[in-house]
Backbone as a ProteinNet text record, in pm:
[ID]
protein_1_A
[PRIMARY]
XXXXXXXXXXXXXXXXXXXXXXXXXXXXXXXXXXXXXXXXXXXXXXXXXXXXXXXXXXXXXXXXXXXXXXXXXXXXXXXXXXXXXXXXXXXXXXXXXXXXXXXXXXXXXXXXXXXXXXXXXXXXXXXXXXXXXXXXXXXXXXXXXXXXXXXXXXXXXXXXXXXXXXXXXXXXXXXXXXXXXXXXXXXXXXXXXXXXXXXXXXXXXXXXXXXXXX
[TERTIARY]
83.6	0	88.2	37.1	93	-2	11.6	-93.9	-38.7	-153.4	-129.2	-152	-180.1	-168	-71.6	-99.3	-77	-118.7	-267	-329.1	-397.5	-429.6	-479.9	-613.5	-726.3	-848.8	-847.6	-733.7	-738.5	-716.2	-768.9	-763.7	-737.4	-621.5	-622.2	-592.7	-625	-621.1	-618.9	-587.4	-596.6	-667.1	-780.1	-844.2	-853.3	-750.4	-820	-937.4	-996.8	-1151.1	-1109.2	-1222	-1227.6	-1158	-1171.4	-1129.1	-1002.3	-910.2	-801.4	-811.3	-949.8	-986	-930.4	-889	-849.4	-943.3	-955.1	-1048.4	-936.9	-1000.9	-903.2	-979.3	-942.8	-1004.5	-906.6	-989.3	-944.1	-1031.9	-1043	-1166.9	-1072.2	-1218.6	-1165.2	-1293.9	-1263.9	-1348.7	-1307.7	-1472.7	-1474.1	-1419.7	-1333.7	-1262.3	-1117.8	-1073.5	-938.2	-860.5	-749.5	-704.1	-772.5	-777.6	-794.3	-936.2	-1016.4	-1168.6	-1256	-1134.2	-1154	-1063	-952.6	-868.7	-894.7	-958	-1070.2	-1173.2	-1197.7	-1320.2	-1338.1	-1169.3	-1138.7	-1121.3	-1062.1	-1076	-1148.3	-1294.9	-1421.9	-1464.3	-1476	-1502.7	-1417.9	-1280.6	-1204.2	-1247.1	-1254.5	-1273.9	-1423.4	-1500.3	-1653.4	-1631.5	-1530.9	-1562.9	-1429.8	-1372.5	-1313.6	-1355.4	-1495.3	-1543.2	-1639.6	-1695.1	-1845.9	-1794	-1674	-1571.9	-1616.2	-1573.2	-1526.6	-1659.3	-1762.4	-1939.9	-2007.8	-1989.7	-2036.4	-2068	-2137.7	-2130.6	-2078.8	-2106.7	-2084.1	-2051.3	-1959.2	-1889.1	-2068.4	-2135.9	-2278.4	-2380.4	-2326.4	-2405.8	-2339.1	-2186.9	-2092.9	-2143.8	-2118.5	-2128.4	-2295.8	-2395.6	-2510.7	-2558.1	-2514.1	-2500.7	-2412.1	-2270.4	-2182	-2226.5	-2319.3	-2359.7	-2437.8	-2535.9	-2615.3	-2537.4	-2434.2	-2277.8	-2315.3	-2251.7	-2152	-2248.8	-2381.9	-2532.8	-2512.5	-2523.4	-2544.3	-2452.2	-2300.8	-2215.6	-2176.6	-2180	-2158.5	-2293.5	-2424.5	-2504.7	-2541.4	-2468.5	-2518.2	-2455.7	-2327.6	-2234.9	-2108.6	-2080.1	-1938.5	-1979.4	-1922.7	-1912.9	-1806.8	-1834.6	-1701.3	-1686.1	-1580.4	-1618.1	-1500.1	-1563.9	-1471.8	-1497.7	-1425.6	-1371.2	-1350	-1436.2	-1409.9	-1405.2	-1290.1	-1265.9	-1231.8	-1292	-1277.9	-1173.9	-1083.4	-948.6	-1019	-1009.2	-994.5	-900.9	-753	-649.7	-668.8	-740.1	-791.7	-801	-919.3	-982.9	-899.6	-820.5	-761.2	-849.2	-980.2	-1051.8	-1064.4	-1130.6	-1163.5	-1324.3	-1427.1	-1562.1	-1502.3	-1622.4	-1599.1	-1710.8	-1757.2	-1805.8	-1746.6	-1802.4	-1749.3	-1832.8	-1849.7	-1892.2	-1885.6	-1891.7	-1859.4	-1689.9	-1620.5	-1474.1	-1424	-1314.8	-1251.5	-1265.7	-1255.2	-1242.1	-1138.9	-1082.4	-957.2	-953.3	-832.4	-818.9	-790.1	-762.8	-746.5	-637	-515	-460	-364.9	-429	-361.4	-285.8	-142.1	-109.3	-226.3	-201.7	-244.5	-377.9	-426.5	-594.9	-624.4	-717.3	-777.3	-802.3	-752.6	-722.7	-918.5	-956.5	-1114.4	-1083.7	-1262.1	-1256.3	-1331.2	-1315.8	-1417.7	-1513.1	-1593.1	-1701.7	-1827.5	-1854.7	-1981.6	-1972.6	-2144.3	-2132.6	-2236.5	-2236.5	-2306.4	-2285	-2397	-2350.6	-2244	-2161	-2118	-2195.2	-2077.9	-2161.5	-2207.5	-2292.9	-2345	-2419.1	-2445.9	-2515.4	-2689.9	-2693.5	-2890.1	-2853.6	-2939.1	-2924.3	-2990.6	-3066.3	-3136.7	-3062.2	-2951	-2884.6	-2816.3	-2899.9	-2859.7	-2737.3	-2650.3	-2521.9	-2518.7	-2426.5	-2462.2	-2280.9	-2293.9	-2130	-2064.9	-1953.9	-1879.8	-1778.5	-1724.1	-1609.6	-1544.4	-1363	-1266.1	-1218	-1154.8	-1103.1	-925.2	-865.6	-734.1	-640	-524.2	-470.3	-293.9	-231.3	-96	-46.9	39.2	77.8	-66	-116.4	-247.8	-164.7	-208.8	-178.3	-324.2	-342.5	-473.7	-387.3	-455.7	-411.8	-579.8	-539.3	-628.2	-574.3	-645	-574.8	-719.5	-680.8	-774.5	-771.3	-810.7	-849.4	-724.1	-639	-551	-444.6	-431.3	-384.6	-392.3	-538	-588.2	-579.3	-632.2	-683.3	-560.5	-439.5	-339.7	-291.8	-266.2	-255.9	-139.4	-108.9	48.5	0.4	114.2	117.1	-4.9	-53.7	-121.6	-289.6	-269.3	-432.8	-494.7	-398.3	-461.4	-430.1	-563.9	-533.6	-491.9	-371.8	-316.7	-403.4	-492.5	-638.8	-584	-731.2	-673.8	-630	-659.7	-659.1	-439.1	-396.3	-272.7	-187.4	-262.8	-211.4	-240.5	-308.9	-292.4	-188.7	-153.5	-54.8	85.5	64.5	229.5	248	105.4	143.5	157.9	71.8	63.1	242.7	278.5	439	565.1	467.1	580.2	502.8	462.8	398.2	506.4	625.1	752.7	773.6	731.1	817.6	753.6	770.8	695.1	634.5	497.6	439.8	505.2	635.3	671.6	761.2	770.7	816	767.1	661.1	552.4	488.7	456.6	422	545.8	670.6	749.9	771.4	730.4	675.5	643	489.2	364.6	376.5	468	448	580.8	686.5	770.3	737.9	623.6	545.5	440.4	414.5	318.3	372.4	499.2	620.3	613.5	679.2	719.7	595.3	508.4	407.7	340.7	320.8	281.9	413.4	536.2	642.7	680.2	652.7	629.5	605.2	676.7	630.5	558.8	490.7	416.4	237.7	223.8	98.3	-19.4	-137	-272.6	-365.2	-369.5	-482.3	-382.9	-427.2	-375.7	-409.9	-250.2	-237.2	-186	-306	-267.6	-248.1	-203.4	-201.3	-159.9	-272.8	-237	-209.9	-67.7	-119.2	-64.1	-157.1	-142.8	-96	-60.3	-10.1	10.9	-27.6	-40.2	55.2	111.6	273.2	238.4	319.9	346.7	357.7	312.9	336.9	474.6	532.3	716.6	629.6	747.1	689.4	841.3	773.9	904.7	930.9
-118.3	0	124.8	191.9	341.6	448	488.4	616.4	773.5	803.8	936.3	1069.1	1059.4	1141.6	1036.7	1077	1036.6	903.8	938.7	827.8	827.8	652.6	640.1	583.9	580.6	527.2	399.7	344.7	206.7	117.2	-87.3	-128.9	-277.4	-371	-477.2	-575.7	-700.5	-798.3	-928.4	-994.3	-1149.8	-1205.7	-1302.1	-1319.1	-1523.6	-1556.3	-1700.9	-1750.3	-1852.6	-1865.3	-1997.1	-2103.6	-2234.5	-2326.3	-2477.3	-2568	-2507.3	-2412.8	-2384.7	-2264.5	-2255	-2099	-2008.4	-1882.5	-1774.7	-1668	-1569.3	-1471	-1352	-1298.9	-1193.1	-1077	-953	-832.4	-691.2	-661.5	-493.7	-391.5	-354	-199.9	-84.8	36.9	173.5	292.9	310.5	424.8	516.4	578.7	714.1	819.1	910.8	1061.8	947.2	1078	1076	1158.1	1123.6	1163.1	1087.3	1198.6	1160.1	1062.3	1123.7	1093.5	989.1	936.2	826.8	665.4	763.8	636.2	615	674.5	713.6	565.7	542.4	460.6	349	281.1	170.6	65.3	120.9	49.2	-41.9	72.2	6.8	-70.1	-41.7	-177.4	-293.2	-281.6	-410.5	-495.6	-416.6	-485.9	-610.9	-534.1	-577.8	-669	-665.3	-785.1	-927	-906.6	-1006.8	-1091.3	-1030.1	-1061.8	-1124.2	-1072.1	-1152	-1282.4	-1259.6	-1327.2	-1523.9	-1521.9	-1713.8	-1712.6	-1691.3	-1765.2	-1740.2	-1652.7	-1631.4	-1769.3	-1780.4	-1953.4	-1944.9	-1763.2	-1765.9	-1563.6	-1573.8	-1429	-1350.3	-1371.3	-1293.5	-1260.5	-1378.7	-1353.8	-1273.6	-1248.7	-1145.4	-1066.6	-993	-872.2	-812.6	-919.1	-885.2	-782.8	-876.1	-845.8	-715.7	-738.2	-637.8	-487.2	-534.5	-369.9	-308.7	-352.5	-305.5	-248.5	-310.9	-242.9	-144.6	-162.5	33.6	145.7	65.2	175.5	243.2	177.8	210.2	335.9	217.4	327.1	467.8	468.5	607.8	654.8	625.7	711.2	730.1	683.2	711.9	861.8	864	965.5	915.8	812.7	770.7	595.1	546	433.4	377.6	255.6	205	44.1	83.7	-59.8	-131.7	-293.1	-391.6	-501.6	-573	-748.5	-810	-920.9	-1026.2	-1158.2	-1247.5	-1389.7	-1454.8	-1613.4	-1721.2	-1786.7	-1819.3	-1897.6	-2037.1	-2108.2	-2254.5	-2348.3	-2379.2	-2439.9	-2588.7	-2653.3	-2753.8	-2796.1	-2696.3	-2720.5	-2618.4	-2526.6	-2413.7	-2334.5	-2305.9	-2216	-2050.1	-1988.3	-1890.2	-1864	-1861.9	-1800.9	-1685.2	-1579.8	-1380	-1342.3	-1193.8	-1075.9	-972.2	-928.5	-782.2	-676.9	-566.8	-528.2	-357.9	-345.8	-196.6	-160.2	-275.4	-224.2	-283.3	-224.6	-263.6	-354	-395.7	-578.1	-666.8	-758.5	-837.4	-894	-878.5	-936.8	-1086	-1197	-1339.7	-1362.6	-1391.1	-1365.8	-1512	-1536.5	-1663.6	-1680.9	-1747.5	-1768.8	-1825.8	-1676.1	-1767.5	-1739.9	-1668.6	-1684	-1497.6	-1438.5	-1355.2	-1305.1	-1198.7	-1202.2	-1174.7	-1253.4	-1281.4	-1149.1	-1085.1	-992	-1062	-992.3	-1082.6	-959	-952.9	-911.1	-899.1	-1031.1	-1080.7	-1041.6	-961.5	-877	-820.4	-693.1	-615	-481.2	-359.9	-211.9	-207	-106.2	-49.6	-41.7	-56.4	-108.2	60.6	51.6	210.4	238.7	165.9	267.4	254.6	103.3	53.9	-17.2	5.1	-101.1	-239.7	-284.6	-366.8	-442	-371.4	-422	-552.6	-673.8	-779.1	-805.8	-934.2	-980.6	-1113.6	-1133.4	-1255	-1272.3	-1442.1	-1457.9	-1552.3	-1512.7	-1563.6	-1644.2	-1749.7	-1863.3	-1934.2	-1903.8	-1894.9	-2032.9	-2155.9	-2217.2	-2197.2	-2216.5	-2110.2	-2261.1	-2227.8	-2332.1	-2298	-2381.6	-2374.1	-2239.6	-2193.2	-2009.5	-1912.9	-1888.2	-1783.3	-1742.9	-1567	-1449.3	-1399.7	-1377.7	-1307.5	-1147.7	-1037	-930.1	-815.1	-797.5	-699.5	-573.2	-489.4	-344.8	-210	-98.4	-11.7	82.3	188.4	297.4	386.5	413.4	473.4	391.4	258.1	221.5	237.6	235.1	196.5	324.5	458	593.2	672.8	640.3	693.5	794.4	920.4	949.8	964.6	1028.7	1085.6	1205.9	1285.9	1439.3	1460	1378.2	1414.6	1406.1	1303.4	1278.7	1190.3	1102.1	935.9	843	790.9	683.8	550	491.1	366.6	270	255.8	142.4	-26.1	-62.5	-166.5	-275.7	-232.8	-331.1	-310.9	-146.1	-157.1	-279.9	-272.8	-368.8	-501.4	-540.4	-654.9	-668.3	-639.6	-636.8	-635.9	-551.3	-552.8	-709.1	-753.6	-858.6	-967.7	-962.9	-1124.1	-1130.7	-1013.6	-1011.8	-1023	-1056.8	-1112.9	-1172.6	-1261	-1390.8	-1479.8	-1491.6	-1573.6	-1510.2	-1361.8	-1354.2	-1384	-1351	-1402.8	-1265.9	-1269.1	-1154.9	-1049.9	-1089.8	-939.3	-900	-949.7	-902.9	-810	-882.6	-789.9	-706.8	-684.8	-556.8	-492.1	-488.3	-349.8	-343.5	-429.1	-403.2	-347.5	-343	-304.1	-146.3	-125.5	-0.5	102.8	38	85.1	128.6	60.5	58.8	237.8	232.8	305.9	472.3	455.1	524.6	594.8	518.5	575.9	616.1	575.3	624.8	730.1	776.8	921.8	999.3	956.3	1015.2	1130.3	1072	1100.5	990.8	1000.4	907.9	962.6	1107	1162.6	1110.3	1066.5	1024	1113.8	1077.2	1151.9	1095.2	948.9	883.3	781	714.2	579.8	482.3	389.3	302.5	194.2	37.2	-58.3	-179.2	-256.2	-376.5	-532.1	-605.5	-726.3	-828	-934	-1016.6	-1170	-1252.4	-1390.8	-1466.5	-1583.4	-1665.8	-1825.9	-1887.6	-2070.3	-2115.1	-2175.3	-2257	-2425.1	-2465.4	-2589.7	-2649.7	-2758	-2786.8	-2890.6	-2874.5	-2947.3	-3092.7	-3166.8	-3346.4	-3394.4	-3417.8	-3541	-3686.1
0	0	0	-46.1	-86.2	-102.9	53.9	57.1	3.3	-28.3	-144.9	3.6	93.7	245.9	321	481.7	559.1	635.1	615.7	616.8	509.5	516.5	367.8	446.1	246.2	307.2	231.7	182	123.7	229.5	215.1	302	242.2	286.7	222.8	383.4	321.8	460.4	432.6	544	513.4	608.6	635	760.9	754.1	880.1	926.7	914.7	825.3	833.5	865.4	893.5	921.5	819.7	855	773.6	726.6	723.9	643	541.7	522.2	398.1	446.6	369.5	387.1	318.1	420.1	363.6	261.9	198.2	112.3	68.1	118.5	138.2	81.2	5.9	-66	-60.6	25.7	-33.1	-16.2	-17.8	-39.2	17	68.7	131.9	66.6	28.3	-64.5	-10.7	-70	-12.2	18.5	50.3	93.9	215	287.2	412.4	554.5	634.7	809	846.9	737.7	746.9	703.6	583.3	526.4	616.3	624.2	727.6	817	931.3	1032.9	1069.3	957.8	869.2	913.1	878.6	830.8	956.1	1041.7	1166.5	1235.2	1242.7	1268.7	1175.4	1024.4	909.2	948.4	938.2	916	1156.9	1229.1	1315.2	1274.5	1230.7	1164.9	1085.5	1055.1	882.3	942.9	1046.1	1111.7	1192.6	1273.5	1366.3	1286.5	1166.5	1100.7	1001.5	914	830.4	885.1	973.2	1016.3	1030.1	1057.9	1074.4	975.1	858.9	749.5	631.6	651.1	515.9	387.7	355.6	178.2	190.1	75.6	70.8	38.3	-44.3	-52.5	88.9	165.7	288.9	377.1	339.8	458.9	356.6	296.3	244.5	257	267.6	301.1	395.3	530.4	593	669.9	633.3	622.3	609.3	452.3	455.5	502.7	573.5	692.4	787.7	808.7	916.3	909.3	737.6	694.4	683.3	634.8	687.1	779.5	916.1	1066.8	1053.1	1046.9	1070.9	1008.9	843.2	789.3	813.9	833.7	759.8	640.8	582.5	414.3	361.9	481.3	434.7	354.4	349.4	298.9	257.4	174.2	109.6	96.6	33.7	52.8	-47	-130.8	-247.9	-168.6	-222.2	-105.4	-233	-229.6	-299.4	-156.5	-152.9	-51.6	-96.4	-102.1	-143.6	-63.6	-79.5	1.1	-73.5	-30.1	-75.4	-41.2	-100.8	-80.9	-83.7	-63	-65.8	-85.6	-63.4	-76.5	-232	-270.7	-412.6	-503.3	-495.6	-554.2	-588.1	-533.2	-607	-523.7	-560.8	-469.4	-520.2	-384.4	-407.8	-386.7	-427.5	-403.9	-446.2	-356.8	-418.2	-428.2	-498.2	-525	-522.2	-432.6	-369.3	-443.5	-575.9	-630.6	-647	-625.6	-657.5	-734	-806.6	-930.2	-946.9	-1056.7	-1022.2	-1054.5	-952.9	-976.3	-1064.4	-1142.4	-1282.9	-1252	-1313.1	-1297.6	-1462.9	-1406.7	-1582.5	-1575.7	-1692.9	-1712.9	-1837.7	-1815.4	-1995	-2108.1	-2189.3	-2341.7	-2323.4	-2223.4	-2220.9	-2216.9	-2244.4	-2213	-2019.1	-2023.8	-1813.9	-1797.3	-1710.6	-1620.8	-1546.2	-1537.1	-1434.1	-1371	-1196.1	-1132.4	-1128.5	-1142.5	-1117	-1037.6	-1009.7	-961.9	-836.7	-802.8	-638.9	-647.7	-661.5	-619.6	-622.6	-522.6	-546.3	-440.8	-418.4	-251.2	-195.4	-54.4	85.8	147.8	170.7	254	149.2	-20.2	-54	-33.2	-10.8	-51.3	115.9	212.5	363.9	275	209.2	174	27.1	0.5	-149.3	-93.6	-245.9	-219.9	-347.2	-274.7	-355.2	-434.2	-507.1	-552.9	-568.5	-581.8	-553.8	-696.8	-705.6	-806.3	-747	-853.9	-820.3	-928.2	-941.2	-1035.7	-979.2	-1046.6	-1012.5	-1080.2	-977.5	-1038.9	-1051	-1177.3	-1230.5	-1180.6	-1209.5	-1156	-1278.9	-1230.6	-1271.6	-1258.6	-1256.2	-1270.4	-1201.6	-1205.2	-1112.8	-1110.6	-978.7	-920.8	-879.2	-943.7	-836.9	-852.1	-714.9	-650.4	-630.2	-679.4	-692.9	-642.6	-642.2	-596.5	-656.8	-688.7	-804	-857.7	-742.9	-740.4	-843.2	-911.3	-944.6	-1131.1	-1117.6	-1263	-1306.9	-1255.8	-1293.5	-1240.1	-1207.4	-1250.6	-1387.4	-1366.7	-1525.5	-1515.8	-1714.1	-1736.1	-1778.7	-1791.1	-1860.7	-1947.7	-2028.9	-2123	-2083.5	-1927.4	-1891.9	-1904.8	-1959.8	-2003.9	-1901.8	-1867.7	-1727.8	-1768.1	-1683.9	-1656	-1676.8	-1696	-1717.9	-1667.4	-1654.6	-1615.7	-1701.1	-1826.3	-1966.5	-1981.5	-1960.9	-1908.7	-1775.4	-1697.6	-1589	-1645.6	-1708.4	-1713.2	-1846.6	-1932.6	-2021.6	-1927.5	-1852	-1796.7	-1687.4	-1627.9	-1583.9	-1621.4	-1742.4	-1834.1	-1903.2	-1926	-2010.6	-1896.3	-1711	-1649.8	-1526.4	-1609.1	-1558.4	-1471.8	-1516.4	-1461	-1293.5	-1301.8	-1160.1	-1062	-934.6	-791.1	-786.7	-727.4	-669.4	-615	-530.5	-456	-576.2	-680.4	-792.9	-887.2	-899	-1015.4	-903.4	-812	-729.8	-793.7	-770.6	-803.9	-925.2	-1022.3	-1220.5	-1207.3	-1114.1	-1173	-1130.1	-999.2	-927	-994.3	-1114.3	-1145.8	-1305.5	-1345.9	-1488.3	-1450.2	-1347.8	-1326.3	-1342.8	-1236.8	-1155.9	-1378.9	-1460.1	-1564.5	-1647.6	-1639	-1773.9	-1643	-1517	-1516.9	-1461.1	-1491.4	-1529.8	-1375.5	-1254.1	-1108.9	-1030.3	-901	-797.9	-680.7	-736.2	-609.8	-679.3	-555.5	-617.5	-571.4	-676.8	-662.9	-588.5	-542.7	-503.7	-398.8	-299.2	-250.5	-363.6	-364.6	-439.2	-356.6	-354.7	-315.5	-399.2	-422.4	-500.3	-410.3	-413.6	-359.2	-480	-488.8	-611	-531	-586.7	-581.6	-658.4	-642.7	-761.1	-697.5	-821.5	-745.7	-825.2	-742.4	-802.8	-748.6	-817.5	-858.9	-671.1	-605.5	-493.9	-540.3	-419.2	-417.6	-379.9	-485.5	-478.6	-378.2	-243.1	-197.6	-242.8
[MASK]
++++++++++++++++++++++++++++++++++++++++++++++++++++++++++++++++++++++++++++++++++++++++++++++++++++++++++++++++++++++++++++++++++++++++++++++++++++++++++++++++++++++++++++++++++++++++++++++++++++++++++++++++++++++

């Protein structure tokens, strides 16, 4: 993460769920600075505590957003991606909750958005979700990113898109994640030709490798 203030209102996480799943979390609270980072605290305590009893990512986020009701008021919002890792099966269930959406890029194939979700949380108390599920193959790169990433510009005003990110990751598919994080953040760094940024920029990326045979 790379906040564009002091504090940022971006938010990424990893949460223990049962049987071995892992929860996987990106949002973004609308605005920026004290008020937005402010925010996040009380969400991410909320979505840890509801996370492990939840049966299905559509029913946390259901629920969830009744939370972010209570709590903003219907002053501030907030887009979130929530995925169930499955280690077991390699898959991941998810919604998506009004935020970007994680690309899924695989050699040789066209990169998957995830999509499937819903509006932001705070905006409908009553908005219902619906859930999506990628079964991920040995190399895939999953990355999760937040606005600040995609809508990046250069001199001229043209945003970094996300159809950009995925070109720069599919052409380095070979490296390890904490790798292509500093591609992706050194790709960015040159096409708006500055490293002071306009927005918080976070990027989470995944990747399934080959398990070691004894």
């Amino acid at each position: 993460m790379y906040p564009a203030k002091i504090v940022a209102g971006d938010y990424y996480g990893f949460i223990e769920l049962p049987d071995g799943e892992i929860g996987l979390v990106i949002a973004d609270v609308s605005g920026k600075g004290v008020a937005a980072g402010l925010l996040m605290p009380s969400i991410e305590v909320a979505l840890r505590m509801d996370a492990p009893r939840s049966p299905g990512t559509k029913d946390l986020l259901r629920s969830f957003n009744k939370v972010v009701c209570q709590i903003t008021g219907g002053n501030r919002f907030i887009s979130l991606f929530y995925g169930k890792l499955c280690l077991r099966s390699h898959s991941l269930e998810y919604t998506n909750a009004g935020h970007n959406p994680p690309l899924l890029i695989r050699d040789g194939l066209s990169p998957m958005a995830l999509d499937k979700g819903g509006p932001l949380l705070g905006l409908l108390p009553g908005a219902d979700y619906e859930t999506g599920r990628v079964d991920l193959h040995i190399g895939d790169v999953l990355v999760l990113y937040t606005d600040g990433v995609v809508e990046a510009e250069n001199p001229e005003g043209e945003e970094y898109s996300a159809q950009r990110l995925a070109r720069i990751v599919g052409s380095h598919l070979q490296q390890r994640p904490s790798e292509l994080i500093e591609t992706i953040y050194a790709s960015i760094g040159d096409f708006r030709e500055t490293t002071l940024l306009a927005d918080d920029f976070t990027l989470v990326v995944l990747k399934r490798v080959a398990s070691e045979t004894r």
